[in-house]
C-alpha positions, 0 to 999 in steps of 0.5 A: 652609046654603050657607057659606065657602069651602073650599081645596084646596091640592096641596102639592109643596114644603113651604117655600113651602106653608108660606108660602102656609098663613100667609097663609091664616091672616092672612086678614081671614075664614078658610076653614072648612076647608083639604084638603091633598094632600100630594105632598111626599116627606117630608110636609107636616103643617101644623096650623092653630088657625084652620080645620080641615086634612085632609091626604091623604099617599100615603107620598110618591107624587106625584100628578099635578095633575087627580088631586090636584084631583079628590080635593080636589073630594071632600074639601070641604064639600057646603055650602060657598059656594065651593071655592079651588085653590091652587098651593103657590107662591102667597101671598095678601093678607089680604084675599083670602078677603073679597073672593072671598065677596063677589064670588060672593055678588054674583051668580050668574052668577058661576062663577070669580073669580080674583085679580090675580097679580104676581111680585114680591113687593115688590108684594104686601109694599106691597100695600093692598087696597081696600074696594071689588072691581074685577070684570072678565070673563075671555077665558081660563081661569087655573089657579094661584089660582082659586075656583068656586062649589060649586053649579056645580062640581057641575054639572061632570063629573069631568076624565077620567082620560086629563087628567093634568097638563095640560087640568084647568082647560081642562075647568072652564073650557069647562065652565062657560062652557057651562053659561052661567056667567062667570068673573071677576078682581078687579083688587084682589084681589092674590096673589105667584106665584112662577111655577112654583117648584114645579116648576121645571125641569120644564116642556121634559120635560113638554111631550110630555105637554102636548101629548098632552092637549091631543089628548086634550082637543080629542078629548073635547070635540069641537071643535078648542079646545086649539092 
């Protein structure tokens, strides 16, 4: 039976995954299970009396991003409805889960459903979601809180290995979208983002990577899509 949704959650710092894991558990409707790539250097063991945690720990080796997705990937339930990837330095409504069944038991064209993002969180903290979801179709793909249907993951190839850091959700993105699916945001589906805390700092000595992939990306797909 096709049911609930699981998460994947790469976890880098584990103050924020920690907040992120207690909205998770304040949900209205609970996930079935939450696998925890853990790249944090001294480990993150969070335990939940809500829903089952698998946690994956490398003794402190950080994993790059489409690596930790694709060992999510593998780590969730082949019978779940839909598949939640989670940046660590997100917080959610307690509404959030709710919302996103609903949506893709909606209809079936729908691949991705993503959440309306602040980064404030005094938004998030006067935050009332209503009863009612507000689907719009997405021009263009977003990476940090996003849920795609199980059924058409499936259906996608694994990211390529020389897709490291950057061009994971791209590949998903294109992907899907080829295989004629949408995605969608509902505009009352709110999450915090703290926009890139987890790796702040970061960002100017990774851009040589970034830009490499997008080479790599463009070459694998054939087609010029990545500037």
């Amino acid at each position: 039976m096709v049911e609930g949704i699981d998460v994947i959650v790469p976890v880098v710092n584990r103050d924020l995954a920690t907040m992120l894991m207690c909205s998770i558990e304040a949900n209205s409707v609970s996930p079935k299970r939450v696998v925890i790539i853990d790249n944090s250097r001294e480990g993150f063991d969070f335990r939940s009396d809500t829903f089952e945690v698998r946690r994956y720990w490398d003794n402190g080796r950080m994993r790059k991003v489409n690596e930790s997705w694709t060992l999510g990937f593998q780590k969730v339930r082949k019978e779940a409805l839909g598949v939640c990837v989670l940046n660590d330095d997100v917080v959610l409504n307690d509404r959030f889960f709710e919302k996103i069944e609903t949506l893709l038991y909606a209809s079936g064209l729908t691949a991705v459903v993503c959440p309306r993002t602040t980064n404030d969180f005094e938004d998030l903290a006067i935050f009332k979601p209503s009863t009612m979801c507000q689907a719009t179709t997405m021009s263009r793909r977003e990476g940090w809180a996003w849920t795609i249907r199980k059924s058409v993951l499936d259906k996608v190839p694994p990211i390529p290995p020389t897709l490291q850091t950057f061009c994971g959700d791209d590949w998903i993105w294109h992907h899907t979208k080829g295989l004629g699916f949408y995605w969608v945001k509902d505009q009352s589906n709110l999450i915090y983002h703290a926009e890139g805390a987890t790796v702040k700092g970061l960002p100017d000595r990774l851009r040589p990577e970034r830009d490499l992939e997008k080479r790599e990306f463009n070459y694998l797909m054939g087609e010029n899509l990545l500037k």
